[in-house]
LUMMI-330645 format. One record per residue (C-alpha): y, z, x. Coordinates in steps of 0.05 Angstrom, whole numbers, plus 5000, padded with zeros to 4 digits. Layout:
<r py="Y" pz="Z" px="X"/>
...
//
This chain:
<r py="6446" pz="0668" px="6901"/>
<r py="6379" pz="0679" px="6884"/>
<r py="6312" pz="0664" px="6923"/>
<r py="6248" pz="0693" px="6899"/>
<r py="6183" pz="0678" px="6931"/>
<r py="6111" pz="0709" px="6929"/>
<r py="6093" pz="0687" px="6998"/>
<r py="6071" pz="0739" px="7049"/>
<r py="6112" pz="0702" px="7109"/>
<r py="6167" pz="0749" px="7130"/>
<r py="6208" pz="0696" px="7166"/>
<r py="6200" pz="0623" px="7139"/>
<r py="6249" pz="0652" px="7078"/>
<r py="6301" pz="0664" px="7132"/>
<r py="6325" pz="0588" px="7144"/>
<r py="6334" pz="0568" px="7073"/>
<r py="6367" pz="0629" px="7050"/>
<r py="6415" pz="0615" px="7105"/>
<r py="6420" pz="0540" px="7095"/>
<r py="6446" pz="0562" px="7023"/>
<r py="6486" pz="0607" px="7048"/>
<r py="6521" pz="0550" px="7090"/>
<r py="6528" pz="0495" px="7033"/>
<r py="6561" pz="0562" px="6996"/>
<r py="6618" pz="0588" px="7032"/>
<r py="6639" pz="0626" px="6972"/>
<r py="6574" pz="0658" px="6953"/>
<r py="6578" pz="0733" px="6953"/>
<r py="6508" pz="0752" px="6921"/>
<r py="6445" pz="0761" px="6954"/>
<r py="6376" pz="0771" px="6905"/>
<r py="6308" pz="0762" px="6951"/>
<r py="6241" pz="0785" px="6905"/>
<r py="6173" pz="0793" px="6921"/>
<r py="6181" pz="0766" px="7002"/>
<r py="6141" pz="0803" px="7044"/>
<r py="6212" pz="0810" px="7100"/>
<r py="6189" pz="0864" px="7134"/>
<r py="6231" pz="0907" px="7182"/>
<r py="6232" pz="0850" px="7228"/>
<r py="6249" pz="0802" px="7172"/>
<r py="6306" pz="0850" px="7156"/>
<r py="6327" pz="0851" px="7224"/>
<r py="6340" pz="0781" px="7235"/>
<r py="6370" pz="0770" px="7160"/>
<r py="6432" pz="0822" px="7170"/>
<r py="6435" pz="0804" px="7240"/>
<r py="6450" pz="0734" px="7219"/>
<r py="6502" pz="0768" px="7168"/>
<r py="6525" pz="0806" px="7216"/>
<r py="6550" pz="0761" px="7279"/>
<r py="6523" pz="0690" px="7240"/>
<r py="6482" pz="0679" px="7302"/>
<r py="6410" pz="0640" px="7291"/>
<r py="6354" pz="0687" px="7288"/>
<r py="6313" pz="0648" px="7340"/>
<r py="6354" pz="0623" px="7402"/>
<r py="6407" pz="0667" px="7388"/>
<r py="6454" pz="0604" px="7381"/>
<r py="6503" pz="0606" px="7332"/>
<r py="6472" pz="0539" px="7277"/>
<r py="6419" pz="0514" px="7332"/>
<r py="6367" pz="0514" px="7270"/>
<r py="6360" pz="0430" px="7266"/>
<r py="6361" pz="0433" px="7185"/>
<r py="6427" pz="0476" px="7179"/>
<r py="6457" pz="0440" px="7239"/>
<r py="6464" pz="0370" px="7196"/>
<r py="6512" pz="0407" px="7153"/>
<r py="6583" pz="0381" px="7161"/>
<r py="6643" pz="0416" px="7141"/>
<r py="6652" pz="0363" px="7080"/>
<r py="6591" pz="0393" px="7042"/>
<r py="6622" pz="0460" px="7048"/>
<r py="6679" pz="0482" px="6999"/>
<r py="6743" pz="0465" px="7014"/>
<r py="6718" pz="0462" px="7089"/>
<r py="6717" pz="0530" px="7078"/>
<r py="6686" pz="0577" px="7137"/>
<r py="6675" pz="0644" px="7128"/>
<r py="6677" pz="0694" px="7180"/>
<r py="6627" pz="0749" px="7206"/>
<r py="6606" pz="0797" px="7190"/>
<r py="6586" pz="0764" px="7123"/>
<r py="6616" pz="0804" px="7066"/>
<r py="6574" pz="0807" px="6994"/>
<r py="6597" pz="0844" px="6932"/>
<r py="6532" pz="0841" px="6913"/>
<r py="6452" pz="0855" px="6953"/>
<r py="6391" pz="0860" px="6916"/>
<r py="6322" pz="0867" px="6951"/>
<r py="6265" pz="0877" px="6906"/>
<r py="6193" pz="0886" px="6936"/>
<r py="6215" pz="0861" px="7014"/>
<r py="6170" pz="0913" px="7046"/>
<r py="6230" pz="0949" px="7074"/>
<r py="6226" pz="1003" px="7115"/>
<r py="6265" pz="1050" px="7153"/>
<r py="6281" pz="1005" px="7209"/>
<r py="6308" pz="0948" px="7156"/>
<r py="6351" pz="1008" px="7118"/>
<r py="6375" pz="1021" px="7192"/>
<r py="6397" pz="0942" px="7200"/>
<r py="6427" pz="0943" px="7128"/>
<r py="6469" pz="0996" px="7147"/>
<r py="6491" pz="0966" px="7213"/>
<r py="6518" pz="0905" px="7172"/>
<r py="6551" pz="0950" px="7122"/>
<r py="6591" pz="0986" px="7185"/>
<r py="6606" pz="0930" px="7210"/>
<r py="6638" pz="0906" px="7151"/>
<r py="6673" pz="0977" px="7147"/>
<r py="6702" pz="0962" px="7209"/>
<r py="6732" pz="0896" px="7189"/>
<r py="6796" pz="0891" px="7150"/>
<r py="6791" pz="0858" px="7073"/>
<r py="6823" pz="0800" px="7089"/>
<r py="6794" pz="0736" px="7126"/>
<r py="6822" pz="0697" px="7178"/>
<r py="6853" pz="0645" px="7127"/>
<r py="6884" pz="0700" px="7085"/>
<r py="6838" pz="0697" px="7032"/>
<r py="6809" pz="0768" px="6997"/>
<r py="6736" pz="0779" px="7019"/>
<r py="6696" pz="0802" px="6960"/>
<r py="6675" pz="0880" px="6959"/>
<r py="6614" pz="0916" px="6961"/>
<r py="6594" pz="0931" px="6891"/>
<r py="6522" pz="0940" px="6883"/>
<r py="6467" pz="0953" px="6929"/>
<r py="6396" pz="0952" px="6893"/>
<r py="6335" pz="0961" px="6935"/>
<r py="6279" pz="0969" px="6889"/>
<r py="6208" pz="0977" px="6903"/>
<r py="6209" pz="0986" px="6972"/>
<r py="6184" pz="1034" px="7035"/>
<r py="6246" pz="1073" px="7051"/>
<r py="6241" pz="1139" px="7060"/>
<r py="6300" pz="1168" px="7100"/>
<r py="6332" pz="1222" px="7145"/>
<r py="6387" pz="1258" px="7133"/>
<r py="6420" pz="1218" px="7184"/>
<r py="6415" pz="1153" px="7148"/>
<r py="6442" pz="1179" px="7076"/>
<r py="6504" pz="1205" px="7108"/>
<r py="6512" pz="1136" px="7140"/>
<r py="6502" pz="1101" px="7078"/>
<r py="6554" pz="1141" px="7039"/>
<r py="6604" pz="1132" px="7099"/>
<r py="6591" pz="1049" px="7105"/>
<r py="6605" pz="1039" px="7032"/>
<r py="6671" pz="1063" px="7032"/>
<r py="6709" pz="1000" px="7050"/>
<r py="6772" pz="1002" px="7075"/>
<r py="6819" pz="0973" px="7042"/>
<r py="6891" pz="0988" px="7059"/>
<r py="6876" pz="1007" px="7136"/>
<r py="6823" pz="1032" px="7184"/>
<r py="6837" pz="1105" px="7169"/>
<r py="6849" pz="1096" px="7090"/>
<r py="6777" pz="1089" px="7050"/>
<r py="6760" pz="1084" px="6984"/>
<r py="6696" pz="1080" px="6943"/>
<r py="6676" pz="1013" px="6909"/>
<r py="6596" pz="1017" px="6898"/>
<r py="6586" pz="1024" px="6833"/>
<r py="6510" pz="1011" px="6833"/>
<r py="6460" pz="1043" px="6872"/>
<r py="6385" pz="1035" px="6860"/>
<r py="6332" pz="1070" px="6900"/>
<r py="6279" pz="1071" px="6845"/>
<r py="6211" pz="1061" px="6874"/>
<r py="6221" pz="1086" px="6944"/>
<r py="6176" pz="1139" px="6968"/>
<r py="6247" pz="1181" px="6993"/>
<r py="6244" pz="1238" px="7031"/>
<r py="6270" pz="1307" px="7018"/>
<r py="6329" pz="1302" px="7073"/>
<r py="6342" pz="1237" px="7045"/>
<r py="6346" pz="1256" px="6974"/>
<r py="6384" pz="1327" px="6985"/>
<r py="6439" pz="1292" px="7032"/>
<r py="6450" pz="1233" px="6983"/>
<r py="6461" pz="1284" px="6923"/>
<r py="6499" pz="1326" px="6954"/>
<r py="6538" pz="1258" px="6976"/>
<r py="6552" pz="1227" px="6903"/>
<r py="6623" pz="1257" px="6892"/>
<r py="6654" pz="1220" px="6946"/>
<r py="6624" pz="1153" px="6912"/>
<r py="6681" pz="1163" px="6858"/>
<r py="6674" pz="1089" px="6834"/>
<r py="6595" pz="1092" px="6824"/>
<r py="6572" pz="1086" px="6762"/>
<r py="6496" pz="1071" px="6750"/>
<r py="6453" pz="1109" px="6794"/>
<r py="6379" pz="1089" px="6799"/>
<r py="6320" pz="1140" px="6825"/>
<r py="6266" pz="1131" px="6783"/>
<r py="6203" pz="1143" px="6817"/>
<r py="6232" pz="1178" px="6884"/>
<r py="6204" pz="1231" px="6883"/>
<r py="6260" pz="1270" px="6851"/>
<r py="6229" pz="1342" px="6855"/>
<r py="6254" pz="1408" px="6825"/>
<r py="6285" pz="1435" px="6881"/>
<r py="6322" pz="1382" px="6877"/>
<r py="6347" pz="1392" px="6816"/>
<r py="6412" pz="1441" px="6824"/>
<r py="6437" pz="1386" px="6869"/>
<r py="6444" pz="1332" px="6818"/>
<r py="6466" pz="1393" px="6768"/>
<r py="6524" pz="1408" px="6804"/>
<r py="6542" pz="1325" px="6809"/>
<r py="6534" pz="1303" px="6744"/>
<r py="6565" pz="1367" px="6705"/>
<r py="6625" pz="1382" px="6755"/>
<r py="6684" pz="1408" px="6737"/>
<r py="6730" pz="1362" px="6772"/>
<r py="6714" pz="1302" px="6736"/>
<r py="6685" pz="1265" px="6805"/>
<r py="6623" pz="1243" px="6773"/>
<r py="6641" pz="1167" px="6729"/>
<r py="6571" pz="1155" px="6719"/>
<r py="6552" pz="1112" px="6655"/>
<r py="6481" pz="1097" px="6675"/>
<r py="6434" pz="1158" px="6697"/>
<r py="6355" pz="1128" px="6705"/>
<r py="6307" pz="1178" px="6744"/>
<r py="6246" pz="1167" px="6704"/>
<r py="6174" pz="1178" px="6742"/>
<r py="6198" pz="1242" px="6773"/>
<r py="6170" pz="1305" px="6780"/>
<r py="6232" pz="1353" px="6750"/>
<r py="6191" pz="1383" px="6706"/>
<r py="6219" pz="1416" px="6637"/>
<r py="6265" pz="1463" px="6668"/>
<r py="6295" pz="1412" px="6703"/>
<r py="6304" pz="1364" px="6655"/>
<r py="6338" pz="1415" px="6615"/>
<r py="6381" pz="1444" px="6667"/>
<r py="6406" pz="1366" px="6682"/>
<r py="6425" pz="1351" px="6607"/>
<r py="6459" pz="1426" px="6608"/>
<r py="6506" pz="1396" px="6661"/>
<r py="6516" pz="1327" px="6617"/>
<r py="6534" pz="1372" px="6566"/>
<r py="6602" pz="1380" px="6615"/>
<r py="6597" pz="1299" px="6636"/>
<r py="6646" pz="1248" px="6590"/>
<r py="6626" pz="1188" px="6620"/>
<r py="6549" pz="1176" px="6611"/>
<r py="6534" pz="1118" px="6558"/>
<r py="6451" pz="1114" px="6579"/>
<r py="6396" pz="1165" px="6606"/>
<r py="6328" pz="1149" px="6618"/>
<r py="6286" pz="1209" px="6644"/>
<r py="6212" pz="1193" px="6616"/>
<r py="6152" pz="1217" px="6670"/>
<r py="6183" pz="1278" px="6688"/>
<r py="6125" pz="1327" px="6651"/>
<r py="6098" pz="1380" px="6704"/>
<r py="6053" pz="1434" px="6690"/>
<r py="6106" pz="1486" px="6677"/>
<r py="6094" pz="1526" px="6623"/>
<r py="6140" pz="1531" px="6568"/>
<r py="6142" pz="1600" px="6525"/>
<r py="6165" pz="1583" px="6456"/>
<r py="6226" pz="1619" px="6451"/>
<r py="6259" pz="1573" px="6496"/>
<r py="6236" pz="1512" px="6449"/>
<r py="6277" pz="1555" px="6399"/>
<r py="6335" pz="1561" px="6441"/>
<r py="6339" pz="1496" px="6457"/>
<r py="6335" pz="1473" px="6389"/>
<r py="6395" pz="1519" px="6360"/>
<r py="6426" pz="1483" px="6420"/>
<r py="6418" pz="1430" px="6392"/>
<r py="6438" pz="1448" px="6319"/>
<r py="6496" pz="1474" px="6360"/>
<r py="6516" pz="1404" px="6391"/>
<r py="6511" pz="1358" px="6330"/>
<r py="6548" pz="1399" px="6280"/>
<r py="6601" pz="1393" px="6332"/>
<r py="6600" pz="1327" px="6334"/>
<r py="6601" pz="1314" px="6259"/>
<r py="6652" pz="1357" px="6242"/>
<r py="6705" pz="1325" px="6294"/>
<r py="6686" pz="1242" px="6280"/>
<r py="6661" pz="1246" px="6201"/>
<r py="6597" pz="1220" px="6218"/>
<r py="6519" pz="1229" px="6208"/>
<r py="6462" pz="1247" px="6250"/>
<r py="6438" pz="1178" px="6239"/>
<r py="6499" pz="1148" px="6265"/>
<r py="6502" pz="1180" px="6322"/>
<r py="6430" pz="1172" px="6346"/>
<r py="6435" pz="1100" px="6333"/>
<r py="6497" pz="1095" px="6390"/>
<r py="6441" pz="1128" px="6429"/>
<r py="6394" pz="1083" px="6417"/>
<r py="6354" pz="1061" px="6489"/>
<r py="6362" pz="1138" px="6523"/>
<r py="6317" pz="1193" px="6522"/>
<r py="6271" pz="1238" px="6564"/>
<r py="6213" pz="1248" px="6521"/>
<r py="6213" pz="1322" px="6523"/>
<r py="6230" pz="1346" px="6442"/>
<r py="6280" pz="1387" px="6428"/>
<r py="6314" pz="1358" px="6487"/>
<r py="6309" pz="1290" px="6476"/>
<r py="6348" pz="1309" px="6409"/>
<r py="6407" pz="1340" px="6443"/>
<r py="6410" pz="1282" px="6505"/>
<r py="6420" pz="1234" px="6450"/>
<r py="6475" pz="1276" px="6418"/>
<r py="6515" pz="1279" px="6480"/>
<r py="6508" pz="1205" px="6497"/>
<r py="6534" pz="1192" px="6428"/>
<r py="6596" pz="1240" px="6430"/>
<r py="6605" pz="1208" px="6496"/>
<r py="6604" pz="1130" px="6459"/>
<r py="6652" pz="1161" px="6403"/>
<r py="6697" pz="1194" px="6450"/>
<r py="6701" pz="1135" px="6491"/>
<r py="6718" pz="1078" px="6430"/>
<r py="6777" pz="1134" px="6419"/>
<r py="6806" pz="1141" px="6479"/>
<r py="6808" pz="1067" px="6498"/>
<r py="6838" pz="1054" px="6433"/>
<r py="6891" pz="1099" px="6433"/>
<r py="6897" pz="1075" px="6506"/>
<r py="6914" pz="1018" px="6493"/>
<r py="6962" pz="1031" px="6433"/>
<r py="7008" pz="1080" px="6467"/>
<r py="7008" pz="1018" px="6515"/>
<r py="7038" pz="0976" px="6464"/>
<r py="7083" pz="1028" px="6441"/>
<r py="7113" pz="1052" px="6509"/>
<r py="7130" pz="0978" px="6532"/>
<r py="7172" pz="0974" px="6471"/>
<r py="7206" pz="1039" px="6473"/>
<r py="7210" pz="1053" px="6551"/>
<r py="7220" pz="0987" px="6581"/>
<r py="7291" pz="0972" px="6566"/>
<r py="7324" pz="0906" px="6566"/>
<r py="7393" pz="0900" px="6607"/>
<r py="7413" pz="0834" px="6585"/>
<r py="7398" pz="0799" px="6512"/>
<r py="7397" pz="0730" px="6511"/>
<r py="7467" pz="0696" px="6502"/>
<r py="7473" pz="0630" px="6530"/>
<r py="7425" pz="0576" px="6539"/>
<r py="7449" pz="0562" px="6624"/>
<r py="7390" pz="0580" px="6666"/>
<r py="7394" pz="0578" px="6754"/>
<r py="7328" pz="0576" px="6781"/>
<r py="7309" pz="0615" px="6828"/>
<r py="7270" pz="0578" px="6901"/>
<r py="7197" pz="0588" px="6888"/>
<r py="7170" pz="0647" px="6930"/>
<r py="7105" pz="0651" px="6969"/>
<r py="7065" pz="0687" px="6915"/>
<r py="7082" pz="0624" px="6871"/>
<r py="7129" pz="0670" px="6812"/>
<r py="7170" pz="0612" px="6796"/>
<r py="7199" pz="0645" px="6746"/>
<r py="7271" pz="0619" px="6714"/>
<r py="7334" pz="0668" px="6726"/>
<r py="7389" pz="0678" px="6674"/>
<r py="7456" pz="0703" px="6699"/>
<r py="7480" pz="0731" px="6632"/>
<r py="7528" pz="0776" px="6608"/>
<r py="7509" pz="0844" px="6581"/>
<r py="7499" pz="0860" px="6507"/>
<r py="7503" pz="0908" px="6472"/>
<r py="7434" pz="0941" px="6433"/>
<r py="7472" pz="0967" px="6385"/>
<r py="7478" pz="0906" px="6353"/>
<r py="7408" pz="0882" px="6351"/>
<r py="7373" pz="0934" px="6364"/>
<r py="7388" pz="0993" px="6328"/>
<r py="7321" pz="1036" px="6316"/>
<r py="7306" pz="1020" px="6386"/>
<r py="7373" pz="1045" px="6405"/>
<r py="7368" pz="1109" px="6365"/>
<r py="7303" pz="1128" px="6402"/>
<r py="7331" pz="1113" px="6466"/>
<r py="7394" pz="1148" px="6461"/>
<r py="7351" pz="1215" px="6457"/>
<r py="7333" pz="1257" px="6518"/>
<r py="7268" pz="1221" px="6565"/>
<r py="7231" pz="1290" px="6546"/>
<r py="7227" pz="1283" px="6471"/>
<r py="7221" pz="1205" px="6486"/>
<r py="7153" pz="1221" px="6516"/>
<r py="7134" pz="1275" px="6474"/>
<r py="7144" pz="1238" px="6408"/>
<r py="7092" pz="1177" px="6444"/>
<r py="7049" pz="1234" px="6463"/>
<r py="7035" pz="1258" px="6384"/>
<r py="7007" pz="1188" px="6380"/>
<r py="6951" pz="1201" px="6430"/>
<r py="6923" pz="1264" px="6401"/>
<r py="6856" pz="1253" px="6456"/>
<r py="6893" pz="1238" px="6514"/>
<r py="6899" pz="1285" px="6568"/>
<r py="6970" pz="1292" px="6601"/>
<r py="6954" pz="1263" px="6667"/>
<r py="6924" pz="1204" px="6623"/>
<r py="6999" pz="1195" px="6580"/>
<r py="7028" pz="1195" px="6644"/>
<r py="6998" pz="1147" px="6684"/>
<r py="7013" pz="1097" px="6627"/>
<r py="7072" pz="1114" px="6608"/>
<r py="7080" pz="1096" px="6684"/>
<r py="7056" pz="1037" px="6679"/>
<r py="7084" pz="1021" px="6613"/>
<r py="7149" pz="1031" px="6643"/>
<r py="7145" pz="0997" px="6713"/>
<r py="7172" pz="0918" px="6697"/>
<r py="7120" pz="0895" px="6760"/>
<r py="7068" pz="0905" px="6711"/>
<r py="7088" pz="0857" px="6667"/>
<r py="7056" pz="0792" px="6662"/>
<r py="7072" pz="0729" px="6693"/>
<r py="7106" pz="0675" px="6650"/>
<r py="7083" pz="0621" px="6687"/>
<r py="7017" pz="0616" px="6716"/>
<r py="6998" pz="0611" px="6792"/>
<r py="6979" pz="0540" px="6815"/>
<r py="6902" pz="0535" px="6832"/>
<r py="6878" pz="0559" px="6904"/>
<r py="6809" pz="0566" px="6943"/>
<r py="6810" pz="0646" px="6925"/>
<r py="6819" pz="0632" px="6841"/>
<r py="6774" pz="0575" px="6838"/>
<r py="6721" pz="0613" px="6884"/>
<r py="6719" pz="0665" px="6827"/>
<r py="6736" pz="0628" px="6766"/>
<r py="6664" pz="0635" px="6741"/>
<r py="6679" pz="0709" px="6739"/>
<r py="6738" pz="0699" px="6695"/>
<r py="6710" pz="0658" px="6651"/>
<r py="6690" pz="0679" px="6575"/>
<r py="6619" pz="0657" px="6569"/>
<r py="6616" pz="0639" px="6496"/>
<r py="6554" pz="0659" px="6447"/>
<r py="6504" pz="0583" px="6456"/>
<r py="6502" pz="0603" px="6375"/>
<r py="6575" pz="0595" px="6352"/>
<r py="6587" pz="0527" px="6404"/>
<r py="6599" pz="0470" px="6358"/>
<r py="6611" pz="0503" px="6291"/>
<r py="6657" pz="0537" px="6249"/>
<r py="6665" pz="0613" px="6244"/>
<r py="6666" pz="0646" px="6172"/>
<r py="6743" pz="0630" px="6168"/>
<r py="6733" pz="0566" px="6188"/>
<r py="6757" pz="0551" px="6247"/>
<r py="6727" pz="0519" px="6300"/>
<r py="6691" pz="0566" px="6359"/>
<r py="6685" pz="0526" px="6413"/>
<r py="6651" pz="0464" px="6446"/>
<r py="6601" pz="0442" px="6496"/>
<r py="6636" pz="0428" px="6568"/>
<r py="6613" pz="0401" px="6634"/>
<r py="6622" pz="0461" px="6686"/>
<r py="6679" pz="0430" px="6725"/>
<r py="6720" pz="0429" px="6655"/>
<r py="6691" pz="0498" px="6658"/>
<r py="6718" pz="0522" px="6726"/>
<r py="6787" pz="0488" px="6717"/>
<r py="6802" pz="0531" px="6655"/>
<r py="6798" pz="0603" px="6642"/>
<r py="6775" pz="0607" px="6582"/>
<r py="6739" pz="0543" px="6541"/>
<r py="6803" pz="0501" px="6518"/>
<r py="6855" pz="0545" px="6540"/>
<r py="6838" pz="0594" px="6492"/>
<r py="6798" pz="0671" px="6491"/>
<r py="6741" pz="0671" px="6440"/>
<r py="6742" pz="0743" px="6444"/>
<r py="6686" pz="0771" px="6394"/>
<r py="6651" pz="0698" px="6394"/>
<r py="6637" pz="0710" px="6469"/>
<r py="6585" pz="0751" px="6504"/>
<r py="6628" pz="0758" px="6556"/>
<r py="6704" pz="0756" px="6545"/>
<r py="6750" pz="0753" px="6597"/>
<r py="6812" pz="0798" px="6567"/>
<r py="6768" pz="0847" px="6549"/>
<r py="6748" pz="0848" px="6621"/>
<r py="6812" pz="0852" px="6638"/>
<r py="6833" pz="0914" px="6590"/>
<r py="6770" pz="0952" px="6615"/>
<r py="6800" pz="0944" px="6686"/>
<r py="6866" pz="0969" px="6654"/>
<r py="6833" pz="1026" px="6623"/>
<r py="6788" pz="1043" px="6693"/>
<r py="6857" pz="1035" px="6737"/>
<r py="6894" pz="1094" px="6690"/>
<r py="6836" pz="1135" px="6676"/>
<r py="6835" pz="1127" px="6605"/>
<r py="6758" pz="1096" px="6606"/>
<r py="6730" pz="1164" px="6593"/>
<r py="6748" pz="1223" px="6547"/>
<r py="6791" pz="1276" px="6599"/>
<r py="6791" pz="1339" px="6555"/>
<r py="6841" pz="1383" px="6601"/>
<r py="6908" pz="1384" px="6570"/>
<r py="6894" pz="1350" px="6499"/>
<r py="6937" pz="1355" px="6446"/>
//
């Protein structure tokens, strides 16, 4: 839900952004530009998010205009509870202070505090990104610890908590140096985050070591793909110190560090030793993928820090990093393929054509039973047989030599998952409810405008223009998953989730083959 506005009023925004809010049950993003809110304005928007009561009687609806909506122009007579959850807040240029991050934060422990699940049993959406550009915040100590702590939402329990930001934008906030050292020091716990945002902060080089020891870990905590910190004050020797760590990092896809020139003075032997570092780094590369400079500057394309010979080797690593990636994820996905096969045996073959259904059950798996009598593989399945028969260790070993860049902890998860028969798909789908059609839009492929209405090079037809309920009702446009005519495709979304819940979207290099 977006509302931009370039008037100075800090309040009059209030009521409408709430009226929408009330016509949208369902809405879980919030986008406000260029409003002059104000810590006051602040106040009274996440107190109404909060506890839902009116921001001037404190009367829950007493505004006139939001009190003439009914339940029928809500969704489903749908009513959502407080405090209001979002998976999404963005507040560009609001004039927020201190005091307004202190009322943000309020709402985001209260929502902490609340369970995932509403009142009517429906999943609220989670916290995903919090962007709060161009701003006045400048921070304690105090209030970066609590904003780590209030994004962890709980999920399985008040005392369980895991991570789910996975944006964080702070760029253009005058931050303090409490603020900033906390927050670093912070990041590994934010194990889901993965575009972090701080370009003019203030980022100075003290606090440099912080970020070092984030972003180039040992443990693998930091998942970042997006690092932008550009306007800073890190100087050379920062700058070089943070792309030292990234060296160590798998996961970074784009860096932007422009701006960060200080008046450090560079002797020229270290402009020589970071260029045979970099001579270093890309005969590395091209020796283990076959490929040429060119190449792999072009995967780079977008990053950069403007500092030569640096720039050079940034680019290297965030191609390596692209490379490894396309690799991994691949061979992800085959041993996938393979391991279902080979690990998930049958008990029963098909033998008779008499079927008992089972009663349906409350998560609608209304799936037909067969009550058939055991055959044997031998008969029909021979190879498969022949790999089975032989011990579980060579069983895994032999799908292992297909995954040469796999780490063992990665093989293992999926062979895990491979073999687990709740991870198999449905064969029927679920009848439609308030929760899937609330989110069908983020399901949907959205198909490339170009390709609707014609023919692809083999030609078959793409796709068609559709009204946005026929849009809604199906997953993807006519049943079917355009795939690389989309710019969004919903099964890929759906393998990338696969790929992020085993660990195999990022190269691991401990225990490779």
């Amino acid at each position: 839900m977006d509302l931009d506005s370039d008037d100075d009023y800090s309040v009059d925004v209030i009521p409408p952004l709430i009226l929408k809010f009330k016509e949208n049950a369902f809405s879980s993003a919030l986008k406000l530009d260029y409003t002059s809110l104000g810590d006051d304005g602040c106040r009274r928007l996440f107190r109404w998010l909060r506890t839902g009561i009116n921001w001037e009687s404190n009367e829950e609806g007493s505004s006139p205009q939001i009190k003439n909506i009914t339940d029928s122009t809500r969704e489903d007579n749908y009513t959502p509870r407080f405090p209001r959850r979002l998976s999404h807040l963005e507040l560009n240029r609001v004039a927020m202070g201190d005091m307004g991050f202190e009322y943000l934060i309020d709402w985001l422990r209260c929502i902490q505090a609340q369970g995932g699940i509403d009142g009517q049993g429906l999943t609220e959406p989670v916290f995903k990104s919090l962007i709060l550009r161009n701003n006045k915040i400048q921070g304690t100590s105090h209030s970066a610890e609590s904003l780590v702590s209030t994004v962890l939402t709980s999920s399985k329990g008040p005392t369980v908590a895991v991570p789910s930001l996975r944006l964080l934008c702070l760029s253009n906030n005058p931050l303090s140096a409490p603020f900033r050292q906390t927050l670093f020091s912070l990041l590994p716990t934010l194990a889901s985050l993965r575009s972090l945002q701080i370009s003019l902060a203030r980022v100075q080089p003290n606090d440099v070591d912080t970020l070092v020891a984030y972003i180039g870990g040992d443990r693998g905590k930091c998942k970042l793909t997006e690092f932008i910190a550009s306007g800073n004050s890190m100087g050379y020797r920062g700058v070089k110190s943070i792309i030292g760590a990234m060296e160590r990092n798998w996961s970074l896809e784009k860096v932007n560090m422009f701006g960060n020139n200080s008046s450090d003075e560079i002797e020229a032997a270290e402009y020589t030793e970071d260029r045979t570092d970099y001579d270093r780094l890309i005969k590395k590369v091209e020796t283990g993928f076959f490929t040429s400079q060119d190449e792999i500057m072009t995967l780079a394309w977008g990053s950069g820090c403007g500092m030569s010979p640096l720039e050079s080797k940034l680019k290297i690593i965030i191609g390596r990093n692209i490379l490894y990636k396309q690799q991994v994820k691949k061979q992800a996905l085959d041993l996938l393929r393979y391991s279902r096969l080979m690990l998930l045996k049958s008990a029963s073959l098909p033998a008779s054509t008499s079927q008992t259904t089972s009663p349906c059950s409350n998560d609608c798996e209304c799936i037909p039973s067969s009550k058939l009598p055991f055959v044997s593989p031998p008969e029909i399945y021979p190879s498969v047989l022949s790999f089975t028969f032989l011990p579980i260790e060579l069983q895994l070993a032999i799908l292992s030599e297909t995954t040469p860049l796999l780490s063992s902890t990665q093989r293992i998860r999926i062979f895990e998952y491979a073999a687990d028969k709740a991870t198999l798909p449905k064969l029927r789908p679920c009848l439609p409810s308030r929760e899937t059609s609330s989110s069908s839009n983020l399901k949907n492929c959205i198909v490339d405008p170009t390709n609707l209405g014609f023919n692809s090079k083999s030609g078959k037809k793409v796709g068609k223009l559709r009204s946005r309920d026929e849009a809604q009702r199906n997953p993807c446009a006519g049943e079917n998953c355009f795939e690389s005519d989309s710019v969004v495709c919903r099964r890929q979304m759906e393998r990338n989730e696969w790929l992020e819940l085993v660990g195999c979207d990022v190269y691991d290099p401990r225990d490779t083959v």
